[in-house]
N, C-alpha and C positions, 0 to 999 in steps of 0.2 A: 533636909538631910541628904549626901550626896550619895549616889545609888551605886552598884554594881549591876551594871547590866551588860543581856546579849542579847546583839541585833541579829535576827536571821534575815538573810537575802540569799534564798537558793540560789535561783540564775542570775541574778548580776549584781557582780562583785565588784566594788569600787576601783578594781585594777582594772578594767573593762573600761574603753575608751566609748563615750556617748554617742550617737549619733548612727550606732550600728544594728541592725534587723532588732536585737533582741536589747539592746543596752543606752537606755534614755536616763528618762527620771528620775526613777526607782534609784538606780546606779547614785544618781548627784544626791538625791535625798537622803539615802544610808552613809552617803561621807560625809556630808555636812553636819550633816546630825550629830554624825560621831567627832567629829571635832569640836563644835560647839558645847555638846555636852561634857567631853575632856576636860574642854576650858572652863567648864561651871566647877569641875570638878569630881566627876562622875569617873567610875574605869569602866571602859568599855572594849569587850569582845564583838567581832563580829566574825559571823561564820556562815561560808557561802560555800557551794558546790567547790570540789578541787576538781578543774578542769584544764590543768595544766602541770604536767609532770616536773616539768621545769623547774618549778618555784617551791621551797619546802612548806611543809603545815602549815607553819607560824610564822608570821613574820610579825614585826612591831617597829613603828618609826614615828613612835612618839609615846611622851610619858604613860598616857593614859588610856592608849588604843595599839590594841591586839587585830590581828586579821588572820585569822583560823579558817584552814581550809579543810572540808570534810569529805571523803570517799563517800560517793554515789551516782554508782553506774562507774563509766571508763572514763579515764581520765582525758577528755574531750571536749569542747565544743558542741552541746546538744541543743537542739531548739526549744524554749522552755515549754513548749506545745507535749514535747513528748521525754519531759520528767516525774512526769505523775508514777510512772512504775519502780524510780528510784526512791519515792518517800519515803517508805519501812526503812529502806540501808541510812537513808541521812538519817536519821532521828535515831537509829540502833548504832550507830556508830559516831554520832555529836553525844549523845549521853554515856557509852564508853571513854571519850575522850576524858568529860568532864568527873568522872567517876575517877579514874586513872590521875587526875593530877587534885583532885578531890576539889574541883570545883562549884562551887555555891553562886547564885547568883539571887538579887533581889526579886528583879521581872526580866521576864524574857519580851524582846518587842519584834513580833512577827511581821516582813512583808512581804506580801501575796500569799497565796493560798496553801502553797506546795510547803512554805514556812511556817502557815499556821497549822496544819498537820502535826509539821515538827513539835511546834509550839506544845502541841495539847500531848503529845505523848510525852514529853517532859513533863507537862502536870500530871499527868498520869502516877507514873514512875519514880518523881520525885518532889511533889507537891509543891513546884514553883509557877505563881501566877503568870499570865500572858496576858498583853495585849496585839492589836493587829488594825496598820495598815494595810489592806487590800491593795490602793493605786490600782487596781480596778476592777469589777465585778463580775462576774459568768455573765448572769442572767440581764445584766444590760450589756454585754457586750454581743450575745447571743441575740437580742434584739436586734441591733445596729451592723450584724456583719451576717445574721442568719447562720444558709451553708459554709462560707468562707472561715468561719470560727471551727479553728482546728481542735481546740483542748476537746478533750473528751469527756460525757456527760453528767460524770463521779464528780468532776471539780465543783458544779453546782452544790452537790449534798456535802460536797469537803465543804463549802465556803461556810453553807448552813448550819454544820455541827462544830464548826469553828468559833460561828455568833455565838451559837447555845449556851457554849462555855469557856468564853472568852471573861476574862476578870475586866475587861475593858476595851472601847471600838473605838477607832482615830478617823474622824469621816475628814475628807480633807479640804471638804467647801460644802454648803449647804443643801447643793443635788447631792450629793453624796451621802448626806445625813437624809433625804428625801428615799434615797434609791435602797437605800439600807432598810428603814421603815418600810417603805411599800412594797418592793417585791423578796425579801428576807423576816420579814415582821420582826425584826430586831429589835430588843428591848429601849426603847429611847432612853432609858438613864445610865446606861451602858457607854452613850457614844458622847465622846467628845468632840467640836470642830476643831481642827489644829491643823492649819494651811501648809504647803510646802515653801518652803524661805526662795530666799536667792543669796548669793555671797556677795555683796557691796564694794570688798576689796577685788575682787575679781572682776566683776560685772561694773563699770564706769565710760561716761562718755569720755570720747578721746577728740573729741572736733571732728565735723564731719567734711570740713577740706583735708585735714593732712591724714583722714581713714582714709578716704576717696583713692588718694593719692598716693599712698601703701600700697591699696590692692587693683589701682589699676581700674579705677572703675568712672566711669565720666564723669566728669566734674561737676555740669548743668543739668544734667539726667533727672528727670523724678527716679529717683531710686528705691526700687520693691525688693523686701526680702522675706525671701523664705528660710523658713530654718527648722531643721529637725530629720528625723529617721524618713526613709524615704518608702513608706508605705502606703495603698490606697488610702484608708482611711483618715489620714493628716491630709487628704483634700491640697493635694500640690496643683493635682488636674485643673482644679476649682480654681487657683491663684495664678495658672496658665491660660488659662480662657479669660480670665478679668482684665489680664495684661494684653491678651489680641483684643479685648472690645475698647479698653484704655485708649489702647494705638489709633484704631478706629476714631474715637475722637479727638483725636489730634494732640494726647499728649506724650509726651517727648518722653519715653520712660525706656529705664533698664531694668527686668530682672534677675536680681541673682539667689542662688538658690542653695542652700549649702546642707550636706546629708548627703547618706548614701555610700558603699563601702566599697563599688567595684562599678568601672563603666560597663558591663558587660552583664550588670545586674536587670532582669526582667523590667521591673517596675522603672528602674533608670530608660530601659531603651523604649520606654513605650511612652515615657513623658516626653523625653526626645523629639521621639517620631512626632508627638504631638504639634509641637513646637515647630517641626517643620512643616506639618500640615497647616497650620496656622499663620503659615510664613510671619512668623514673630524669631525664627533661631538667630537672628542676626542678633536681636537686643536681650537674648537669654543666658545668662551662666551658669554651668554647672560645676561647680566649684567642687563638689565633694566633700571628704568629712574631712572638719576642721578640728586641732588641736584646741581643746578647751581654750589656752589665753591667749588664740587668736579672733575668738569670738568675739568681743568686742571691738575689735576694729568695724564688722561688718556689721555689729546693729547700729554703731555712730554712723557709719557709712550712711544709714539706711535713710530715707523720707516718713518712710513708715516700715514696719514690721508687721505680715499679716498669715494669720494661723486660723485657717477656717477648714476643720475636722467635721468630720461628721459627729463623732462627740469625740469627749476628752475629759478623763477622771478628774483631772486637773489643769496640768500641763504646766509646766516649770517655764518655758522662754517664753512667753509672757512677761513673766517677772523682767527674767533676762534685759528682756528688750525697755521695759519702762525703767530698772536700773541705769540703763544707758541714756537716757532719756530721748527714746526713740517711742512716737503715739503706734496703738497696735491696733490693726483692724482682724477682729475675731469672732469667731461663732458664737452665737447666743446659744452657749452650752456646757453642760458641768462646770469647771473651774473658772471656764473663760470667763464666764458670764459673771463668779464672783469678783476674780483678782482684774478683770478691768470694768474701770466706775465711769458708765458711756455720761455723758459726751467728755467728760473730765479731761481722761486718760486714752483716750481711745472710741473707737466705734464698734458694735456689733449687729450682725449679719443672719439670715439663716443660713442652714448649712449648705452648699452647692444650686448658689445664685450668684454666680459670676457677675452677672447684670448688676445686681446692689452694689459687690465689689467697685463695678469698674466703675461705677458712677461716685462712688468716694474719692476712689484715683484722681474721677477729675475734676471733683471740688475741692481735694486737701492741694492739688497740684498748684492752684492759683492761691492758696494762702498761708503764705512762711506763717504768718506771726501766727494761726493754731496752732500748725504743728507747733511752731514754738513749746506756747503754753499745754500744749496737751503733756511734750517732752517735760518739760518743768511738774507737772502735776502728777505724771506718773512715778517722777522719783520721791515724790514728797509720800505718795501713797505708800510706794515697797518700804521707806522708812519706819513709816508709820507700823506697818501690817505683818509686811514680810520678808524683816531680818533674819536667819536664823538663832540671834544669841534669843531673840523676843520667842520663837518657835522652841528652841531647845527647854527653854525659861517655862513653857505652857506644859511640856512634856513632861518635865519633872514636875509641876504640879499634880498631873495625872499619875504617872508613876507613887507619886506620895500618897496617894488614894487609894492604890490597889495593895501597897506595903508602903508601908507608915516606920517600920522598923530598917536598920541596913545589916549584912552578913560583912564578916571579916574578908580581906582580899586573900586569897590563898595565890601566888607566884608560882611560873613553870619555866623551865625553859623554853625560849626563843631563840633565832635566827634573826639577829638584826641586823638589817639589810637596808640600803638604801633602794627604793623602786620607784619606780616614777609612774604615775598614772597622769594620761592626756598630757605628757611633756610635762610635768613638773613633778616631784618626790610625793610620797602618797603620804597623805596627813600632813603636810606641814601647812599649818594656818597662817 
């Protein structure tokens, strides 16, 4: 039976372009969802922090999907570190909205924590169940970053009273259903696995001479790509040091590196400087953030695609990159370690051992025909695993579990407007 649901995403809203300090995954995974569930058949609201005066409450640009924006805190640009003191106003003023146009919904589906807050004072208030993506956890992240973990130390006991009375948990690869158990004692019949997709029409190889030759990038090169938010943790450090011991033995390689929102950004100048210290700047690009449907040029581009974090809840370009049918060398960790199948698709690594790295550099370098088939096996896998019509498809299973019954839609007014997120209109599949 097809649902009415709302998705919450406090800080990042699918008009938020990827690739920036606070806006990855999370961002792709709440629009794809919401379009694929559309297409099942589903109506979907989603409602994110209004952080931009600009744009009215409502917008809607497609049959089945709404994008409501909700007052808490100023209407700003805040770092999601320090919105924990806005959650009372989201949630007092998302259930005023929906009170005022007399809104019902089936299940609410919470992502991250500041959501799930949301989430549970709707159950509260109005007895509608929740469920909840995290995309990622205090208390491993608090492991993995120590002092540098900015959120503050309430988000722990929000995650935990979140589990407690959660109608349902979305772990999104089996560390996650592990991390959840162990250090949350989460009820294991609670949680369900349900991977993050990739979009196929989006994500496809385009031939890796006429990408090459797009962007300008050597034609004979062993070509490395990096790709994502440019933060310590995504280990870019790690994928610049592989590339000066690469060189080292004598293979002929470019990296390029694509992420990051401003040259003048800390973490940008200090990879930089790396890079000239390593006298490697000559074969290094910093390309910057890239428009969603130009990303595909540069994982065809690529030899390999390599994402070695110190961890990662998941990680979505991954996918990305074996959509394109580019092999991925990644950290034996959280998602990675699910969505690539070594030696299949890919290889994995521990975390910041450049030395491992480089030494794969220079055995995939002498052999097309792996790559090849690694490129050929990883597309067969995102097929297989993770579409999102297959993901959306899992979701409403669960959702059907937690309400078995559907509410009438109740209609409001909207602003419909064409807006484009990452250069193309938002929602159109």
């Amino acid at each position: 039976m097809n649902k009415r649901i709302a998705l919450i995403s406090d800080h990042a809203s699918p008009l938020a372009a990827p690739g920036s300090v606070d806006n990855g995954g999370q961002n792709i995974y709440v629009k794809e969802l919401a379009i694929e569930l559309a297409m099942q058949g589903c109506i979907v609201d989603i409602y994110t922090r209004w952080e931009n005066s600009a744009l009215p409450q409502v917008l809607k640009s497609s049959k089945n999907i709404r994008l409501i924006h909700i007052k808490a805190g100023p209407k700003k640009c805040i770092p999601k570190e320090q919105l924990v003191p806005y959650r009372e106003s989201f949630a007092e003023n998302m259930i005023t909205f929906m009170k005022i146009y007399g809104i019902r919904y089936d299940v609410v589906h919470a992502n991250f924590f500041i959501s799930a807050y949301v989430a549970m004072r709707i159950k509260e208030r109005m007895a509608i169940p929740y469920v909840i993506t995290f995309h990622a956890l205090g208390k491993v992240r608090r492991l993995h970053q120590g002092n540098n973990d900015l959120f503050p130390p309430e988000r722990i006991q929000m995650e935990q009273l979140a589990i407690n009375q959660a109608d349902a948990i979305v772990a999104e690869c089996p560390q996650d259903r592990q991390d959840l158990l162990e250090h949350y004692d989460a009820p294991a019949d609670k949680i369900t696995v349900i991977p993050c997709g990739v979009n196929i029409k989006t994500f496809f190889n385009t031939g890796k001479k006429p990408s090459r030759a797009r962007l300008h990038i050597p034609a004979d090169d062993f070509v490395i790509l990096q790709l994502g938010r440019m933060v310590p943790r995504k280990g870019i450090e790690n994928v610049i040091r592989a590339t000066a011991v690469a060189v080292k033995k004598g293979v002929k390689c470019h990296l390029v590196i694509v992420g990051g929102t401003a040259a003048n950004d800390a973490e940008h100048l200090r990879l930089k400087k790396l890079c000239e210290d390593l006298h490697i700047n000559d074969i290094v690009s910093f390309v910057g953030q890239q428009e969603q449907m130009e990303l595909k040029y540069y994982y065809s581009a690529a030899d390999v695609f390599v994402s070695t974090p110190w961890y990662e809840p998941f990680g979505i370009t991954p996918l990305e990159a074996m959509a394109c049918e580019t092999p991925v060398i990644g950290s034996r960790v959280g998602g990675i370690q699910f969505s690539v199948k070594e030696p299949e698709t890919g290889l994995l690594v521990d975390p910041e051992q450049p030395q491992a790295v480089a030494e794969i550099f220079e055995d995939l370098s002498r052999n097309n025909h792996l790559l090849d088939q690694m490129g050929k096996n990883g597309l067969e896998r995102v097929k297989l695993m993770f579409t999102w019509k297959r993901i959306a498809h899992e979701m409403q299973l669960m959702y059907e579990m937690v309400c078995p019954t559907a509410v009438t839609e109740i209609s409001f007014p909207v602003q419909n407007r064409q807006v484009q997120y990452a250069g193309i209109p938002l929602f159109k599949s």
